[in-house]
Backbone as JSON, one array per atom type, in Angstrom:
{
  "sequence": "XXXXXXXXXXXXXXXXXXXXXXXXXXXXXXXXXXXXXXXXXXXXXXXXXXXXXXXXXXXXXXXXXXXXXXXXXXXXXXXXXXXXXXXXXXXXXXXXXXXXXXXXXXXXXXXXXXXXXXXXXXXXXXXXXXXXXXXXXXXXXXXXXXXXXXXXXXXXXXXXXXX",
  "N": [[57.43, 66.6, 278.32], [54.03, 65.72, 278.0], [52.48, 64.06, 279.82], [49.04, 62.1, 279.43], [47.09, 60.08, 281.13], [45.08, 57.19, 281.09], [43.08, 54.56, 281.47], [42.53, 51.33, 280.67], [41.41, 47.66, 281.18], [41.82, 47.67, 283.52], [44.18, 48.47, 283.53], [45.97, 50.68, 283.88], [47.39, 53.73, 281.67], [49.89, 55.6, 280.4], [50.32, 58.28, 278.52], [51.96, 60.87, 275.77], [49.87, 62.55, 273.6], [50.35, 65.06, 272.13], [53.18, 64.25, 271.26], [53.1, 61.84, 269.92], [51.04, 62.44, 267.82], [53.01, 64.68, 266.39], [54.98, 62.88, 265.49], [57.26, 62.0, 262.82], [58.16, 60.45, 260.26], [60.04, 58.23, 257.76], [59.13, 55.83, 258.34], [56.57, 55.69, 259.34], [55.01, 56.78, 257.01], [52.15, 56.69, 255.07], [51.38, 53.64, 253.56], [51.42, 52.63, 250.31], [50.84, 49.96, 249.17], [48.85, 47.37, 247.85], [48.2, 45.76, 249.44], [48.3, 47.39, 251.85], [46.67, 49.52, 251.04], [44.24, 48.53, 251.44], [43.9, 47.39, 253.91], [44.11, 50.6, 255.32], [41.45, 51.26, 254.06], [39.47, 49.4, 255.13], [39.67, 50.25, 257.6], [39.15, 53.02, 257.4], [35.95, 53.01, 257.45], [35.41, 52.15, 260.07], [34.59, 54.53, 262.35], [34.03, 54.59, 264.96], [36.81, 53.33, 265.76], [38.17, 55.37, 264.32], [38.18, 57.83, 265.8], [38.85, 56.46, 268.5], [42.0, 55.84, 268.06], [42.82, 58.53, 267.48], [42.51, 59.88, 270.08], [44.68, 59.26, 271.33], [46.47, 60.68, 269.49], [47.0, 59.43, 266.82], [46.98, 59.4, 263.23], [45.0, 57.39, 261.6], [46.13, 56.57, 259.07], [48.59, 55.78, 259.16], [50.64, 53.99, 259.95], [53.37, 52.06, 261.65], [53.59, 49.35, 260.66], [52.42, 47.02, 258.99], [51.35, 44.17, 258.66], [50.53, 41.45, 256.55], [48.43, 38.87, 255.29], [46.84, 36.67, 252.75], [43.92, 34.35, 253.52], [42.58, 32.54, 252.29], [42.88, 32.16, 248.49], [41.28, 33.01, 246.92], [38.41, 35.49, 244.79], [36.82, 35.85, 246.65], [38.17, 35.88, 249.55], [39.1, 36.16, 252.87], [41.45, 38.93, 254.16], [44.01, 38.64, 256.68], [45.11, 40.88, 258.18], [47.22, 43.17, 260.38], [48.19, 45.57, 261.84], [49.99, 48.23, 263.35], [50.54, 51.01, 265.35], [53.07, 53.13, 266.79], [53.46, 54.7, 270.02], [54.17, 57.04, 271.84], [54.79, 56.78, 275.23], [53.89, 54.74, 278.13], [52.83, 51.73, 279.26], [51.7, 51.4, 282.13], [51.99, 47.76, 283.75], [51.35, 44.92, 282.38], [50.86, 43.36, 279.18], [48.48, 43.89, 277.41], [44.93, 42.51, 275.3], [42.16, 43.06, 274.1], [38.58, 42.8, 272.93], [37.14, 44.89, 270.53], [35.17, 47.76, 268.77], [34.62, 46.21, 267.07], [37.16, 44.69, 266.21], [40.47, 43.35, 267.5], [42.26, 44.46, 269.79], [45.7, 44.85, 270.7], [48.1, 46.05, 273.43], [50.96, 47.01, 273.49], [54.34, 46.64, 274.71], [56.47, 45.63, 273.43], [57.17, 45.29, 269.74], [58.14, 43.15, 266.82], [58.58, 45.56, 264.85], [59.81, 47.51, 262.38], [61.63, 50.98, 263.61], [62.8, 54.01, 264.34], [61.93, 55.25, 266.77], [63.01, 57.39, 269.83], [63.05, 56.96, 273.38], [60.53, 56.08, 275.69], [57.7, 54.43, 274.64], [55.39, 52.71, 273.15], [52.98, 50.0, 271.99], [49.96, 49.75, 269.66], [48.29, 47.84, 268.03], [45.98, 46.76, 265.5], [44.5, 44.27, 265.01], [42.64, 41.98, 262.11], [40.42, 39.74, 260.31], [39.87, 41.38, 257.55], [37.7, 42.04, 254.56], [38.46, 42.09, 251.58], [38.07, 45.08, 249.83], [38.66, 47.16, 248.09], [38.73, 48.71, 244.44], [39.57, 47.48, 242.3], [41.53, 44.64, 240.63], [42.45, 41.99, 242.03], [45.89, 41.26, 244.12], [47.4, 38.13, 243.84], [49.53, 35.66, 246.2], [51.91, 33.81, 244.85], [52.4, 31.38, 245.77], [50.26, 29.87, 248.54], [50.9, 30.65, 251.48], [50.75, 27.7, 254.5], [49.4, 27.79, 257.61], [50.85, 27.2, 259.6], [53.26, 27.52, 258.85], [53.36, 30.44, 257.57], [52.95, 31.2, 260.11], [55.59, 30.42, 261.37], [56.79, 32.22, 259.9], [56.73, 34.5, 260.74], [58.05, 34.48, 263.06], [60.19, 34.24, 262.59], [61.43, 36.95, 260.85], [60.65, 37.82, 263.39], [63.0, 37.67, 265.0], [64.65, 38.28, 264.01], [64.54, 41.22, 264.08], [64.62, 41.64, 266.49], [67.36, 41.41, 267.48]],
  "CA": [[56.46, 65.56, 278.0], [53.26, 66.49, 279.55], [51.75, 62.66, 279.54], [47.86, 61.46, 279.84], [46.7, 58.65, 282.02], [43.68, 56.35, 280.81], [42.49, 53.1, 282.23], [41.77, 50.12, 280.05], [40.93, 46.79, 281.23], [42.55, 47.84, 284.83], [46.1, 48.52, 283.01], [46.99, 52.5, 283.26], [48.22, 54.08, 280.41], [50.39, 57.03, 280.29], [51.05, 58.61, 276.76], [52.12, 61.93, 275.25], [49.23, 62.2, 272.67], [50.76, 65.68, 271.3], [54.2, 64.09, 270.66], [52.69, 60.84, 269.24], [50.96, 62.97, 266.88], [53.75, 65.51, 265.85], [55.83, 61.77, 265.05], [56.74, 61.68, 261.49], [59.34, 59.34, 259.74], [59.72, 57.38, 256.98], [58.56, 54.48, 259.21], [55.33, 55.37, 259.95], [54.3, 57.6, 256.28], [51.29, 55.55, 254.54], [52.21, 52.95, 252.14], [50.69, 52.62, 248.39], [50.82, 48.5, 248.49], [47.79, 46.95, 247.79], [47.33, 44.9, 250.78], [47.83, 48.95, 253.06], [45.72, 50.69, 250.95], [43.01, 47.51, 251.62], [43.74, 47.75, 255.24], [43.54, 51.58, 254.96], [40.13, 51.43, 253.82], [38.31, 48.95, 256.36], [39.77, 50.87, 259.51], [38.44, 54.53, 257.22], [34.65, 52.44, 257.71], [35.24, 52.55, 261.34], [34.85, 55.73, 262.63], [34.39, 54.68, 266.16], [38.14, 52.76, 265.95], [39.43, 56.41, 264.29], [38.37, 58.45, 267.2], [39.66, 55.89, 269.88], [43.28, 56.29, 267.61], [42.69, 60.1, 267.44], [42.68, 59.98, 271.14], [46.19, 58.43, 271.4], [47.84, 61.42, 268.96], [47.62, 58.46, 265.97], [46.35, 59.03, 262.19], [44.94, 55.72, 261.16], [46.98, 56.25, 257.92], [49.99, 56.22, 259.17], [51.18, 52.69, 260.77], [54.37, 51.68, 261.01], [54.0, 48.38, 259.82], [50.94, 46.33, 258.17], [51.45, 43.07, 258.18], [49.17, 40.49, 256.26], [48.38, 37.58, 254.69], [45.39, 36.37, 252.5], [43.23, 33.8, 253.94], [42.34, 31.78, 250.57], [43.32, 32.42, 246.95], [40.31, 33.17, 245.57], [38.48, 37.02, 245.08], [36.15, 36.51, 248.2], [38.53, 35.1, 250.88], [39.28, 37.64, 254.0], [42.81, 39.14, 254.21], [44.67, 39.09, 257.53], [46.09, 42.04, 258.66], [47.59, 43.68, 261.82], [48.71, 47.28, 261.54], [51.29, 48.75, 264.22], [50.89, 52.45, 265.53], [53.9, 53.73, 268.04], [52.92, 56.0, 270.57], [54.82, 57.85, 272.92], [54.5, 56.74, 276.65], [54.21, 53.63, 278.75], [51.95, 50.83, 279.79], [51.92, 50.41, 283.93], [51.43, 46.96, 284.33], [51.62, 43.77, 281.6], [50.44, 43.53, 277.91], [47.11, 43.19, 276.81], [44.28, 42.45, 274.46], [41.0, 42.7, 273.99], [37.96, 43.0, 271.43], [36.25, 46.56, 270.59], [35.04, 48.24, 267.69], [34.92, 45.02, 265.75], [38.57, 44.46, 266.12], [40.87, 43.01, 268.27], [43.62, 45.98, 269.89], [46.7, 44.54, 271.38], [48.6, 46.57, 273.6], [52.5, 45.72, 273.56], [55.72, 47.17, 275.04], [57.23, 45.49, 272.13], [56.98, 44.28, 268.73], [59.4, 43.14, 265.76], [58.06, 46.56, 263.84], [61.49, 48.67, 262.39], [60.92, 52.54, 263.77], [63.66, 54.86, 264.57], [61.57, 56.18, 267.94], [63.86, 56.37, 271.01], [62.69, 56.94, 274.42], [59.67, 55.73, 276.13], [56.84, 54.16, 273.44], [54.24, 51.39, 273.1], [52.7, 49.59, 270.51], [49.15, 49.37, 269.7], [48.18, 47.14, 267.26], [44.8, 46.42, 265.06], [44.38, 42.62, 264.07], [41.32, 41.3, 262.32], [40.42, 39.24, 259.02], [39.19, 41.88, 256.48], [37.47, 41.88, 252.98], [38.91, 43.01, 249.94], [37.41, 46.2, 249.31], [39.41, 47.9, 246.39], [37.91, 49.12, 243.31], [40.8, 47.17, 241.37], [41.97, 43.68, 240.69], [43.22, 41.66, 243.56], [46.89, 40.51, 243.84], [47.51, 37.21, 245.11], [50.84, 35.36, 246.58], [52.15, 33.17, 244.05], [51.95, 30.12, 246.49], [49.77, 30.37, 249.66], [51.51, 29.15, 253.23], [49.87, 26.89, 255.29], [48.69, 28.59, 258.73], [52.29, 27.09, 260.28], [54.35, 28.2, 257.6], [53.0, 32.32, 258.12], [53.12, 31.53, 261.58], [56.99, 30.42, 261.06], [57.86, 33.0, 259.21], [56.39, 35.46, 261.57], [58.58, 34.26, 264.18], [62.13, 34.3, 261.91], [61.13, 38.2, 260.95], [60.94, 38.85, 264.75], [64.43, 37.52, 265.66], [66.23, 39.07, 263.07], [64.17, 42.72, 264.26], [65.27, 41.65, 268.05], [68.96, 41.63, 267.17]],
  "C": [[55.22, 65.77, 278.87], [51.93, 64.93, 278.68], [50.13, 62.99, 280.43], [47.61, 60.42, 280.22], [45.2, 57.88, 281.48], [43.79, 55.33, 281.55], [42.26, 52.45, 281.35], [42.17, 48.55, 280.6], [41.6, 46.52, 282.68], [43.89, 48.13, 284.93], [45.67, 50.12, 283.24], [47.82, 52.35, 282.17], [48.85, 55.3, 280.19], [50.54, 57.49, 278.49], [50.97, 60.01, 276.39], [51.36, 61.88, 273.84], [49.79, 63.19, 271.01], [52.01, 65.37, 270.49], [53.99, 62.71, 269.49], [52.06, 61.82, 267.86], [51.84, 63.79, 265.85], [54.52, 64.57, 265.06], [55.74, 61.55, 263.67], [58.16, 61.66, 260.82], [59.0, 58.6, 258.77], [59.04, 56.35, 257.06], [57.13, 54.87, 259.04], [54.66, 56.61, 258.35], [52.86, 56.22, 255.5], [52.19, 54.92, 253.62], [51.21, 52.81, 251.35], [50.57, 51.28, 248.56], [49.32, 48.44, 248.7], [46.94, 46.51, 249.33], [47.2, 46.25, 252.23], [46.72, 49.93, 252.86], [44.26, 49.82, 251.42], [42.98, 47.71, 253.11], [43.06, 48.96, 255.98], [41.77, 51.66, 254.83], [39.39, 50.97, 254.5], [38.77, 49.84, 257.09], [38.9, 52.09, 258.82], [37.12, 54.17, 257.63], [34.2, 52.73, 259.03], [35.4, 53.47, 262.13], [35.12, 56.15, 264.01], [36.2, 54.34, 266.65], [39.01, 54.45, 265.86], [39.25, 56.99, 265.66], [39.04, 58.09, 268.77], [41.37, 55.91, 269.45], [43.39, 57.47, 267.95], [42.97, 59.98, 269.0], [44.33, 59.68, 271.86], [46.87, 59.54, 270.41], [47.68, 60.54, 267.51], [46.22, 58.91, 264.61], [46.01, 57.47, 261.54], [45.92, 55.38, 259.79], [47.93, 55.9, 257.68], [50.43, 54.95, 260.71], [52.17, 52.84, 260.66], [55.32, 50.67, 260.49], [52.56, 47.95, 259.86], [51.36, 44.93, 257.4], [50.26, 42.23, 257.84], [49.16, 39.68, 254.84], [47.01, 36.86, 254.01], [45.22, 34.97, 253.43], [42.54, 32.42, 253.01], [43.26, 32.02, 249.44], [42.23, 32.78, 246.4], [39.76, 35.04, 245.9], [37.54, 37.1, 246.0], [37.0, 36.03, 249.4], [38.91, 36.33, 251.34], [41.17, 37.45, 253.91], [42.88, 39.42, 255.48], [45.2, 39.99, 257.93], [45.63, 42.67, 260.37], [48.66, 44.69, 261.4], [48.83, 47.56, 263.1], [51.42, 49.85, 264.14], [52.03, 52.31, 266.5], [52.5, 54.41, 268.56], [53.78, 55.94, 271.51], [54.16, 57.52, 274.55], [54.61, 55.02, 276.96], [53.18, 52.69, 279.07], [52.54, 50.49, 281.23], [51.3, 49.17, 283.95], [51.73, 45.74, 282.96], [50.53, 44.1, 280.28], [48.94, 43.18, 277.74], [46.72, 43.2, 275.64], [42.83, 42.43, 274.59], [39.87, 43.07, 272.64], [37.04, 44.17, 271.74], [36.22, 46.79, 269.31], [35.05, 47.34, 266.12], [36.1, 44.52, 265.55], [39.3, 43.95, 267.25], [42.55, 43.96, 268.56], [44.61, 45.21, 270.93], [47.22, 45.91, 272.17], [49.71, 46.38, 274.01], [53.38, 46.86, 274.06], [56.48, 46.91, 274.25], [56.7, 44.42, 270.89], [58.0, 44.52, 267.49], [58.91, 44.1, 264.69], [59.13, 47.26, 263.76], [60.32, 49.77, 262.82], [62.08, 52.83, 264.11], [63.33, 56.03, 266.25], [63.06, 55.83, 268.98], [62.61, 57.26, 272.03], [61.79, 56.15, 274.97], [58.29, 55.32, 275.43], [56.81, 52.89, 273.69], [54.14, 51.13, 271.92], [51.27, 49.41, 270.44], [48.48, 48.88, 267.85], [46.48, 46.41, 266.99], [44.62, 45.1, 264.6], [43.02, 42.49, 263.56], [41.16, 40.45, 260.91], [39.42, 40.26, 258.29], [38.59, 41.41, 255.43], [38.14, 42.2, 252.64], [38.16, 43.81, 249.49], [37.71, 46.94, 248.03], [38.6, 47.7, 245.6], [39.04, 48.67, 242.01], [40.9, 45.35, 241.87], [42.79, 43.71, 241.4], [44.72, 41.07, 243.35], [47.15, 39.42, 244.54], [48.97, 36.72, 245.04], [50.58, 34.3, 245.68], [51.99, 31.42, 244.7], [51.49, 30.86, 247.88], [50.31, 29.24, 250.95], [50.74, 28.71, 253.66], [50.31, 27.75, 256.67], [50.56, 28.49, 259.41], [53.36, 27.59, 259.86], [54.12, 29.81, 257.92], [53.45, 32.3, 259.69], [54.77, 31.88, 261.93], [58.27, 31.47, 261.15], [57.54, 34.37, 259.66], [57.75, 35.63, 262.19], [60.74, 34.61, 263.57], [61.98, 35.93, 261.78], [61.13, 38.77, 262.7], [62.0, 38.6, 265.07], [65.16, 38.22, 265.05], [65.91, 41.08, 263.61], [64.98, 42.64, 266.26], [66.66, 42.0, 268.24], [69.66, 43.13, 267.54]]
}
């Protein structure tokens, strides 16, 4: 493992960028759904976000989860999403967050995302409220939760991944 050290926000960061990159599993191949390929497409916009991924070993294409939730019902409301790279290595010191590149980048030791990695691996994670970009009719959820209800049902999805 021949790990790199960065600095962000006074946290060290170790990470194997070549093994993060070589990483490739069912978990983390793109997905076709509507709401990944929509995700997909804002982060392709940001070119500064790919290169700070690229730096980490990580194709933006290739999450290994993309969670999200519209924001309205109608065809201008913003869609939620938070997309989940691995990477290979460690965070010295406690979790963070902060805002860059228009986005807000978590950095986690853990999250309820299935993957099949073992050893030593992080999580860094994109949140932000998107558009709807697609060149195609939008799909919406047949009933829309209320903010507590998503929140909820966040929280039941992570216990059952903790297990």
């Amino acid at each position: 493992m021949s790990l790199q050290t960065i600095e962000i926000n006074s946290i060290q960061i170790q990470f194997d960028k070549d093994k993060t990159k070589k990483y490739g599993t069912s978990f983390n191949k793109p997905c076709d759904c509507q709401d990944c390929r929509n995700y997909y497409e804002n982060i392709k916009n940001n070119s500064e976000l790919i290169e700070f991924l690229r730096g980490f070993g990580i194709d933006y294409n290739c999450t290994e989860e993309v969670f999200s939730w519209d924001l309205g019902n109608n065809d201008d409301s913003l869609i939620h999403h938070e997309g989940y790279y691995g990477v290979f290595g460690r965070i010295e010191g406690e979790e963070f967050d902060y805002e860059k590149f228009g986005v807000k980048l978590s950095f986690q030791k853990r999250a309820c995302v299935p993957c099949d990695r073992t050893g030593e691996y992080f999580w860094i994670c994109i949140e932000n409220d998107f558009p709807y970009i697609l060149d195609e009719k939008r799909d919406f959820p047949t009933a829309f939760p209320q903010k507590a209800e998503r929140f909820d049902l966040v929280r039941k999805i992570a216990k059952i991944f903790k297990k």
